[in-house]
C-alpha positions in Angstrom: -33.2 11.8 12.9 -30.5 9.7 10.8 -27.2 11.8 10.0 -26.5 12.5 6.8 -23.9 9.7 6.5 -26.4 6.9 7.6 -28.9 8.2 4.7 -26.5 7.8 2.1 -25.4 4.7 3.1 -28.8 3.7 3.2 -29.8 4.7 0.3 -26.9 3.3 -1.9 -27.6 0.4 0.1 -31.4 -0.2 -1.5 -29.6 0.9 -4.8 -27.5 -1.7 -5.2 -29.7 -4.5 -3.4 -32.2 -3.7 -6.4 -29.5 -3.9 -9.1 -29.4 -6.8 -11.1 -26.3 -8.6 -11.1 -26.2 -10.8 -14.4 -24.4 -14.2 -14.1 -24.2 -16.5 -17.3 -22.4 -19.1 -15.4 -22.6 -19.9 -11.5 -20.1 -22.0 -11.8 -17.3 -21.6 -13.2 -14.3 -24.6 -13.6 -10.3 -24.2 -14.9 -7.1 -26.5 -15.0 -3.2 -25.5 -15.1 -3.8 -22.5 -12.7 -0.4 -20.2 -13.7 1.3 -18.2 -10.9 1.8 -14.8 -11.1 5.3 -14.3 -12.4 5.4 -11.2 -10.6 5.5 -12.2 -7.3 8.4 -14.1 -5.8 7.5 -17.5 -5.0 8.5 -18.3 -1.3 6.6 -21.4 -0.9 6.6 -22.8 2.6 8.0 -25.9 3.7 5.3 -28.7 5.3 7.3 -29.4 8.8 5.7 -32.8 10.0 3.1 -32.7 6.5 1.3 -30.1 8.9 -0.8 -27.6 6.5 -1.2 -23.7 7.6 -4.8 -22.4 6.4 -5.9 -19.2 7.5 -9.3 -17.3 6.7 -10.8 -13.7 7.1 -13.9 -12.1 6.2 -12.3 -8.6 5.0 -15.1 -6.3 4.9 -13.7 -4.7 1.6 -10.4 -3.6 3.2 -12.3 -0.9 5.5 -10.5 -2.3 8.5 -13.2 -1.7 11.5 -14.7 1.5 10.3 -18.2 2.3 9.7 -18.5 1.9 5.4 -16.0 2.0 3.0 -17.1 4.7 1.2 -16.0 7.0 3.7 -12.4 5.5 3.0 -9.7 7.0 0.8 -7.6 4.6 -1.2 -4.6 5.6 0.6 -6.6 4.5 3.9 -7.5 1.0 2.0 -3.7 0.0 1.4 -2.7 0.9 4.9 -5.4 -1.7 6.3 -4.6 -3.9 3.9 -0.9 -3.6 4.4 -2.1 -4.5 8.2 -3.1 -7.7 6.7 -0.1 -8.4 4.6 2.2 -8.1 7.6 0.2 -10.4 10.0 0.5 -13.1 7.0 4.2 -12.7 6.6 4.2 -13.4 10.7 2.0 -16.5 10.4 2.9 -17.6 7.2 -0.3 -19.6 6.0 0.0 -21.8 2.9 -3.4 -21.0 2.4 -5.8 -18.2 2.8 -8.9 -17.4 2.2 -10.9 -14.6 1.9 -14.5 -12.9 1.7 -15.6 -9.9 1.1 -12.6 -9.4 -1.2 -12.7 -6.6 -3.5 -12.1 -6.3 -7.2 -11.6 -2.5 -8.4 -14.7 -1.1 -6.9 -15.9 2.5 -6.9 -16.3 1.9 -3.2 -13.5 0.8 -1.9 -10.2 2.5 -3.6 -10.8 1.3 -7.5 -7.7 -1.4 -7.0 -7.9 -5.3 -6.9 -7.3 -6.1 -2.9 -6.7 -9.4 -3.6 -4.2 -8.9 -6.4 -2.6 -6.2 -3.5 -2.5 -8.8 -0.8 -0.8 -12.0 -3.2 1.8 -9.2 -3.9 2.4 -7.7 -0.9 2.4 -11.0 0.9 3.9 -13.4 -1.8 1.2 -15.9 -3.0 2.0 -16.3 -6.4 -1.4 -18.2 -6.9 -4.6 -17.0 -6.6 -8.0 -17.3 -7.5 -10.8 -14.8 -7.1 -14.4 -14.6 -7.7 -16.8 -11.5 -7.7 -20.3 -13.1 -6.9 -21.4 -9.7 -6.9 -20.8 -6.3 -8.6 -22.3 -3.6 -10.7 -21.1 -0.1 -11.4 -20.4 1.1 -7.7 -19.0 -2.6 -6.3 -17.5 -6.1 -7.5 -16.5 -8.5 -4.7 -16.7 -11.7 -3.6 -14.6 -15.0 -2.5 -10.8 -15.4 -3.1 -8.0 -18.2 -2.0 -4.5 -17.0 -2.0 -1.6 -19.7 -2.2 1.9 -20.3 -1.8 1.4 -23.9 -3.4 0.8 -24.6 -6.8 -3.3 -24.8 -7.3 -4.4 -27.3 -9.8 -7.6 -26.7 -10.3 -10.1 -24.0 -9.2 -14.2 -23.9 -9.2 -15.3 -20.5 -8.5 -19.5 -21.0 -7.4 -22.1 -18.0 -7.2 -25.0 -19.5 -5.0 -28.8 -18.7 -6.3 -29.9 -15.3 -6.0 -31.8 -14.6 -2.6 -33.2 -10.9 -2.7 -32.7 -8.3 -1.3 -29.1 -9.1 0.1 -26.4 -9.5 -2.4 -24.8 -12.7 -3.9 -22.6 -14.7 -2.2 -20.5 -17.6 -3.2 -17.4 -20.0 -2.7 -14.0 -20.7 -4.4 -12.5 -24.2 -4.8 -8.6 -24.6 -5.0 -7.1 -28.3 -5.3 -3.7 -28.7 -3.8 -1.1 -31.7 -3.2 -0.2 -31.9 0.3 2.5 -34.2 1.0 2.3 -36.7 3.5 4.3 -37.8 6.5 7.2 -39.4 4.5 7.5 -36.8 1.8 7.2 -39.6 -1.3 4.1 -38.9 -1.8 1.2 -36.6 -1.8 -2.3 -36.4 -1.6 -5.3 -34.1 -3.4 -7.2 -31.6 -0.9 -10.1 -29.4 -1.8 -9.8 -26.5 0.1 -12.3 -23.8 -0.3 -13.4 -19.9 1.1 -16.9 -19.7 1.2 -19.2 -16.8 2.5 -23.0 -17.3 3.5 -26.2 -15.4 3.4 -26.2 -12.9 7.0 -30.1 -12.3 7.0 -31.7 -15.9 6.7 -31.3 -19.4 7.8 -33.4 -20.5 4.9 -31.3 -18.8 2.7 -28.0 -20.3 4.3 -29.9 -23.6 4.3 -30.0 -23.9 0.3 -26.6 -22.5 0.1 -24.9 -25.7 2.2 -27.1 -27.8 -0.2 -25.6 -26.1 -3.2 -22.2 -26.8 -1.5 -23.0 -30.3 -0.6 -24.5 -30.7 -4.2 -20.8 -29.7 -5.5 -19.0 -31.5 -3.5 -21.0 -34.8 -4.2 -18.7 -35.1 -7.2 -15.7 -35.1 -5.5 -13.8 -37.4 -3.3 -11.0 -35.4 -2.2 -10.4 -34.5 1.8 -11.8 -31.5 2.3 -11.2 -28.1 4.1 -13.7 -25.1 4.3 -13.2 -22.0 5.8 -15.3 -18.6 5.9 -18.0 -16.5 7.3 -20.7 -18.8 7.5 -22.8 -16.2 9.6 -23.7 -18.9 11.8 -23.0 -20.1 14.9 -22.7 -24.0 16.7 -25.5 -23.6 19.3 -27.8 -21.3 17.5 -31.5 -23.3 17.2 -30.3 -23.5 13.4 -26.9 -24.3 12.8 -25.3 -24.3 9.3 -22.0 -25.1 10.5 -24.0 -28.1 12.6 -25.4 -28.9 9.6 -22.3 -29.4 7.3 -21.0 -31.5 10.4 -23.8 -33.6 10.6 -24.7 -34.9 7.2 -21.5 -34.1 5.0 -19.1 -35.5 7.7 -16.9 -32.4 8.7 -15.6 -31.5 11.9 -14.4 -28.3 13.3 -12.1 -27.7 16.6 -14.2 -27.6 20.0 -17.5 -26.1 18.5 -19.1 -25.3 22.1 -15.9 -23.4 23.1 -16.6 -20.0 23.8 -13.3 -18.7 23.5 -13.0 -18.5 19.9 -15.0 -15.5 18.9 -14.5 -13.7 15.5 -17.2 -11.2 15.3 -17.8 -9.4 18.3 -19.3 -11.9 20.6 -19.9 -14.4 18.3 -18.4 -17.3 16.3 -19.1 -17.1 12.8 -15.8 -17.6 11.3 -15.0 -21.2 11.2 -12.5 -23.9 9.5 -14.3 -27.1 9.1 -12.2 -30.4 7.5 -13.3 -34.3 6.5 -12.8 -36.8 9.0 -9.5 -37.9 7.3 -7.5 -34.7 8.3 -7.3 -33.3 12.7 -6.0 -30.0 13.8 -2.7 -29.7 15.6 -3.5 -26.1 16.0 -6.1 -23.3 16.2 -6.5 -19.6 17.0 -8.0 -16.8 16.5 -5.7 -13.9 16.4 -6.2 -10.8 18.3 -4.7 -8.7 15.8 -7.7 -5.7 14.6 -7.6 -6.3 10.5 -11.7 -5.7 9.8 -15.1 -6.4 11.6 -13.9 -10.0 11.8 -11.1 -11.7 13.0 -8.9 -13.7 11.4 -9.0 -17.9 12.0 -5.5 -19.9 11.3 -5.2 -23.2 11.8 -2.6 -25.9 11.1 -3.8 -29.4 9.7 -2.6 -32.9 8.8 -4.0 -36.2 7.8 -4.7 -38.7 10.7 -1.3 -40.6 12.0 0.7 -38.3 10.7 
């Protein structure tokens, strides 16, 4: 017989999958992002024109336990406070996030993203919720510590029964090797359907479809829920016919989610990666990916 727990979860669990989470626009653009004036701005330097990104799926700020409704607020900011401290060690220009909450019934009724850019100092931000209702509203979120220019915040088609999921787009100037000038990157934190290849399949389209307009290098990270050698690959896929590439893809040392790799940071052929890891440090279900990035011959 299932504990009481497990019911309840399962229960709210076909509750909300049967909600109906209205979207007037799936996509969503703005210019002349402003930074929060309440957050010290401690931009990092660019040693060498070498980019720090960083990503992590985290799993409503529940840190590794079973749901967060079985999480008190107080519980919430003391995992997320776990997370601020390992990004004042790394100090990533860039992160990104999924399964980022907004103030949700569920998870402590505060903004975790707005409580990360404070606590860690990323004055810019920009966050979607590509699903919510009355219990829930999360989704995808970039955090910066570099002005953003312009933002896209995407909500991919509905796929019943599991919830929306979605992307953020941030624009950047990264400056290059001799500092005179700079250059426009897309960076974005995605987060793919975890029950369905088919489902992940029209998702890269929509991504490809969005990105067919642009011409800017390129950076994605997330949780694609997919791995390199599985029969069918999304990240494969993005690497094969919209010309990204990600660091040693048939490594098996670079695990984020118990024995698998479905955490990933994929960039366009004009960028490499000086550096990548995935730290050991226990933040959620998923670890978290940073990686440090420059243009070719730099």
């Amino acid at each position: 017989m299932l504990s009481r727990p497990i019911l309840i979860v399962l229960s709210l669990f076909i509750l909300v999958a049967c909600s109906t989470v209205e979207k007037q626009h799936r996509t969503v653009y703005s210019n002349n992002i402003e930074p929060d004036n309440a957050i010290n701005n401690n931009q990092q330097v660019y040693p060498d024109s070498v980019l720090r990104v960083a990503t992590l799926n985290l799993a409503h700020g529940r840190k590794d336990n079973f749901n967060q409704l079985f999480v008190g607020k107080k519980s919430h900011e003391s995992y997320l406070n776990d997370v601020v401290d390992v990004l004042k060690q790394y100090k990533p220009h860039v992160v990104a996030l999924q399964e980022a909450d907004a103030a949700s019934r569920w998870s402590g009724n505060f903004d975790h993203v707005a409580y990360l850019a404070s606590g860690a100092e990323y004055p810019w931000r920009t966050h979607v919720s590509n699903a919510e209702n009355w219990l829930f509203s999360y989704g995808t979120a970039l955090l910066s510590g570099v002005p953003l220019i312009e933002t896209i915040q995407h909500t991919f088609e509905s796929s019943p029964p599991t919830l929306d999921k979605g992307l953020v787009l941030a624009q950047i100037e990264w400056p290059s090797a001799d500092k005179d000038q700079s250059r426009k990157i897309d960076i974005i934190s995605v987060h793919l359907d975890f029950s369905r290849q088919s489902v992940r399949d029209k998702q890269i389209d929509e991504i490809m479809e969005l990105l067919s307009a642009r011409n800017n290098p390129t950076i994605i990270m997330g949780d694609f829920n997919s791995e390199w050698l599985a029969e069918a690959s999304a990240i494969r896929e993005l690497a094969t016919d919209a010309h990204f590439i990600t660091h040693e893809p048939d490594a098996d040392n670079y695990n984020t989610y118990e024995d698998k790799r479905l955490d990933w940071i994929l960039i366009t052929k004009e960028m490499e990666f000086a550096n990548y890891q995935v730290l050991p440090d226990t933040l959620s279900d998923h670890a978290m990916v940073i990686a440090d990035i420059r243009f070719n011959g730099n």
